[in-house]
Phi, psi and omega in degrees: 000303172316308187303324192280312210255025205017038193271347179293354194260340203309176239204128155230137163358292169271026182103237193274158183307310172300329172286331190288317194279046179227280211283342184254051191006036163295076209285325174291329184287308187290303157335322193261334163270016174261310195303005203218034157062019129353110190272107176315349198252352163344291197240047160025064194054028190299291173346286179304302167332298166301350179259020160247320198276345168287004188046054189221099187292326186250001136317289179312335192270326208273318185306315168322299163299332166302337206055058159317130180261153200224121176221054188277146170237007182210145166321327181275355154231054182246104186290009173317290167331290191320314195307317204289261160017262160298353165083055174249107208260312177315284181295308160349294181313329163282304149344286188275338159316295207270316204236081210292309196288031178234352180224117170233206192227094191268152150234142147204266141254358180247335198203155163241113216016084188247135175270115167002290179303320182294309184297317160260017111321341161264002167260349199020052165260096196282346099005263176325337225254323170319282179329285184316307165318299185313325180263004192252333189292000000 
């Protein structure tokens, strides 16, 4: 019926119908509406984001591969940061693989020229912190 009725794109409370069953760990459910053509681009990687703060790597892995478009401009919504952030050495790894335009250099009035790397060095997970080093070269 969703598919038919295009009702797969509708507007919820919590964004999109992926987001919401992302953010409620409906994981099969979110899987069957990216694969049955959800447009992922909706919220400007709202998803994905919530599928790193949710710790759920093959949501977060399956958007990827989809080609999510990721267009953050503030630290706070770059799920790099978030991957870094939360210690997640798997997205991270994907990231700076697939979404080169994510590691930047930020300034504002909370940081100055603070970097990806400047970022995991502050989680002081050597792992992560290895990653980001393997992709800045």
């Amino acid at each position: 019926y969703i598919l038919n009725n295009d009702l797969i794109n509708i507007v919820v409370p919590k964004g999109s119908l992926l987001n919401y069953t992302i953010t409620e760990g409906k994981e099969k459910e979110a899987l069957w509406l990216i694969e049955n053509g959800i447009d992922i681009n909706a919220f400007d990687g709202l998803e994905l984001m919530t599928a790193i703060k949710k710790n759920n790597n093959i949501i977060a892995k399956k958007l990827i591969d989809e080609g999510i478009v990721i267009n953050s401009r503030e630290m706070k919504d770059n799920p790099l940061v978030s991957a870094i952030r939360f210690s997640n050495a798997f997205l991270v790894e994907e990231l700076m693989k697939n979404y080169r335009n994510l590691i930047v250099t930020y300034s504002n009035e909370y940081v100055r020229n603070c970097s990806v790397l400047d970022i995991a060095e502050r989680t002081k997970n050597e792992k992560i912190i290895n990653i980001v080093k393997k992709y800045l070269v």
